[in-house]
C-alpha positions in Angstrom: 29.4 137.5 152.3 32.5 136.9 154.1 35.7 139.0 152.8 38.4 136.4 151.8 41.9 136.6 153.6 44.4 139.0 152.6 46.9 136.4 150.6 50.3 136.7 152.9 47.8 136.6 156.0 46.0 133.6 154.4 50.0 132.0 153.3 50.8 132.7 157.1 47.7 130.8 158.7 48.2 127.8 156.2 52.3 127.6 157.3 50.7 128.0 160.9 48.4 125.1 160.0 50.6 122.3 158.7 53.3 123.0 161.2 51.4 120.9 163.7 50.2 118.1 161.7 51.7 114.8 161.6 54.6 114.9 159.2 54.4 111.1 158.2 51.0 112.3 155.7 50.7 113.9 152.5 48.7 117.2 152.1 47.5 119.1 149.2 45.9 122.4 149.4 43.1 123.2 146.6 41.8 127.1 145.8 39.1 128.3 144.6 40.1 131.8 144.2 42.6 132.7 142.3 43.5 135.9 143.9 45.0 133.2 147.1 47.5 131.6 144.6 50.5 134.1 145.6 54.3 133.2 145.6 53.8 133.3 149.3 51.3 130.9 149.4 53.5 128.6 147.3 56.4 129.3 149.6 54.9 128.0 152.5 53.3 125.0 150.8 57.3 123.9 149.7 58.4 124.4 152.9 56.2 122.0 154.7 56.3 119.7 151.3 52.3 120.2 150.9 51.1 119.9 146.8 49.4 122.7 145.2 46.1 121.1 143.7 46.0 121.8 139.8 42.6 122.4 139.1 40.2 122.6 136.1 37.4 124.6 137.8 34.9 127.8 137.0 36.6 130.6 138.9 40.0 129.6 138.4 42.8 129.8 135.9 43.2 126.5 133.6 46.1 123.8 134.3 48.0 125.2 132.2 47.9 128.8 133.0 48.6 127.6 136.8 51.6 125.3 135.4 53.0 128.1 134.1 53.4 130.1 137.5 57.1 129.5 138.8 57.3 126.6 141.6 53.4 126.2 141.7 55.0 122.0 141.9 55.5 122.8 145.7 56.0 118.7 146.7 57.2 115.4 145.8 53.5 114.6 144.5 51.7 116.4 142.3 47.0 116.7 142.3 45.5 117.8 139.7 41.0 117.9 139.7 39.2 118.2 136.6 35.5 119.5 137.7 34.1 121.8 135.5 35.4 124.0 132.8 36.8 127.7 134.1 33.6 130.1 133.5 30.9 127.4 133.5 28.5 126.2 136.5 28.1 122.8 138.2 24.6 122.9 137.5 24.5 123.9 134.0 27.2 121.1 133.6 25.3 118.6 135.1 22.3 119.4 133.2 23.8 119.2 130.0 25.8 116.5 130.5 23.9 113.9 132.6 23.6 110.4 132.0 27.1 110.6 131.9 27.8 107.6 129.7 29.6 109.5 126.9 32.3 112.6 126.0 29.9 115.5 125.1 32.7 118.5 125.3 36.0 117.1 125.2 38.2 119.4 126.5 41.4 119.6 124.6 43.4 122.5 125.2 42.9 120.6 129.5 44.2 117.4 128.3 47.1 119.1 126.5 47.6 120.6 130.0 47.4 117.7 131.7 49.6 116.1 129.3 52.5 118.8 129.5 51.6 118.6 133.6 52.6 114.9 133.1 55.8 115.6 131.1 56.9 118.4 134.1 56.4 115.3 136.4 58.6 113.0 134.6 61.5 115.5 134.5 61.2 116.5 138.4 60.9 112.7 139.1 57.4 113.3 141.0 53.9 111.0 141.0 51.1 112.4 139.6 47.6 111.7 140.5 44.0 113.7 138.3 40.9 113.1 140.0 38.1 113.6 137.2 34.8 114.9 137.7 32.2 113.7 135.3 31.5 117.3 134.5 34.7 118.3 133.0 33.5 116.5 130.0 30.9 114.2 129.9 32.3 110.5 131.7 35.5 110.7 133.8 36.8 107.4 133.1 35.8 108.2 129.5 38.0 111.5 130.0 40.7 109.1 132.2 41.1 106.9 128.9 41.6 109.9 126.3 44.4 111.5 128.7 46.2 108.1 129.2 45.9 108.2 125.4 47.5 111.1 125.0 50.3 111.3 127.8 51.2 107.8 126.0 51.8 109.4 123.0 53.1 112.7 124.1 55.4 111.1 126.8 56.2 107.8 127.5 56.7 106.2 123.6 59.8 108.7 123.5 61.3 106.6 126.8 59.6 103.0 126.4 62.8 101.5 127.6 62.5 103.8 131.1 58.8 102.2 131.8 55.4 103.9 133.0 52.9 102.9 135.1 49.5 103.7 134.7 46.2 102.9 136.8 42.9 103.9 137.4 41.3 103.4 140.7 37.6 103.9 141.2 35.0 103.1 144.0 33.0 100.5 144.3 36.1 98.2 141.9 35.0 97.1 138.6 36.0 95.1 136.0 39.0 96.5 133.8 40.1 96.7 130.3 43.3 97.7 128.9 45.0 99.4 126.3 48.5 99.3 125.4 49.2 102.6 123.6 45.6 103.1 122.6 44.7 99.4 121.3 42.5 97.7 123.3 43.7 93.9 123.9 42.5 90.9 126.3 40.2 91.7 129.5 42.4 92.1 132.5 40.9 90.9 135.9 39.9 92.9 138.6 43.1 95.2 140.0 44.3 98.3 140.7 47.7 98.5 139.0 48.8 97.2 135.4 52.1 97.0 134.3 53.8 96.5 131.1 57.7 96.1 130.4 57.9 97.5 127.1 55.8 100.9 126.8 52.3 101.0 128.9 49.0 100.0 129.6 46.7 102.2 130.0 44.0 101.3 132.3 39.9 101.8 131.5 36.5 101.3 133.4 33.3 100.1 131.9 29.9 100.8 132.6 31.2 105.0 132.1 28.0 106.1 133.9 28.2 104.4 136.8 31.0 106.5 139.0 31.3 110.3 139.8 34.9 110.7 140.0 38.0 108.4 138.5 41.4 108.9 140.0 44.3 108.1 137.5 47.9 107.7 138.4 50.8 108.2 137.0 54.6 107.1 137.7 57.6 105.8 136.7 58.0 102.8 137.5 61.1 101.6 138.9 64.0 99.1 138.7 65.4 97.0 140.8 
């Protein structure tokens, strides 16, 4: 078993790392050991504007617990992953969760994280994306839904007039529906981004079993 990287010589190699790749891309560095997530470490990752991956995963802290460590928002983007609940295996997960089609253990105290992640976005102006795994709770775009739900009502009904922007993406595209504020109204075509000038749309995916992972973002969206 290989010994992991003492955490200012592992900070060192990653500021080593991104000095000599192309400035024009975005990076985001996930751990998956918790003794790595150092203020060095978070250091270097401001200083060459690379994100710090929030994640929801077996051996680490939860969002909010990593939210909660000063300047762990190191760039002007912020990644959050929701795989699989801190103390808990992939393949226990997968076995008790599988076809996939519905929540079986919704996860609130992470999408009260994820909420108060989205809030700390809004007020440092940056663009959050969550990558759901369907083993964080059952169906990610089932899990994508309930958090639009809830950073609607936790965060953008107090600034309607500001606008948000919400949008799933997934792979291969399917069909859409929305929901403004939670209701569901008409079928929207095909698309990546929906947009609505007073309050938001949040945006689903139907059939829930058929993907692995759902990307949301979220963003203000701006004026002209």
């Amino acid at each position: 078993r290989r010994e992991l990287p003492e955490p200012r010589a592992f900070a060192d190699r990653l500021g080593e790392f991104f000095a000599k790749l192309p400035r024009q891309l975005s990076y985001a560095v996930e751990l998956r050991n918790p003794e790595l997530l150092s203020h060095g470490y978070l250091e270097v990752l401001a200083q060459h504007g690379v994100g710090h991956v929030l994640n929801f995963w077996q051996r680490m802290p939860d969002i909010g617990a990593q939210l909660d460590v000063p300047g762990v928002l190191t760039a002007p983007f912020v990644v959050s992953r929701l795989l699989i609940p801190p103390g808990q295996s992939y393949e226990d997960r997968k076995r008790s969760l599988a076809p996939f089609d519905r929540v079986v253990d919704p996860q609130e105290k992470m999408r009260d994280d994820v909420a108060r992640l989205a809030e700390a976005c809004e007020k440092l102006g940056k663009v959050l994306l969550v990558i759901v795994n369907n083993k964080a709770e059952g169906s990610s775009p089932l899990t994508v839904r309930a958090l639009a739900e809830r950073i609607v009502e936790a965060v953008a009904v107090r600034d309607i007039d500001g606008g948000w922007t919400f949008a799933l993406h997934d792979d291969p595209p399917r069909r859409k529906r929305s929901w403004r504020r939670g209701r569901e109204r008409q079928e929207q075509p095909q698309g990546t981004l929906d947009d609505v000038g007073q309050g938001s749309t949040v945006a689903g995916c139907s059939p829930p079993s058929a993907l692995d992972h759902s990307v949301f973002k979220i963003q203000r969206r701006s004026h002209a």
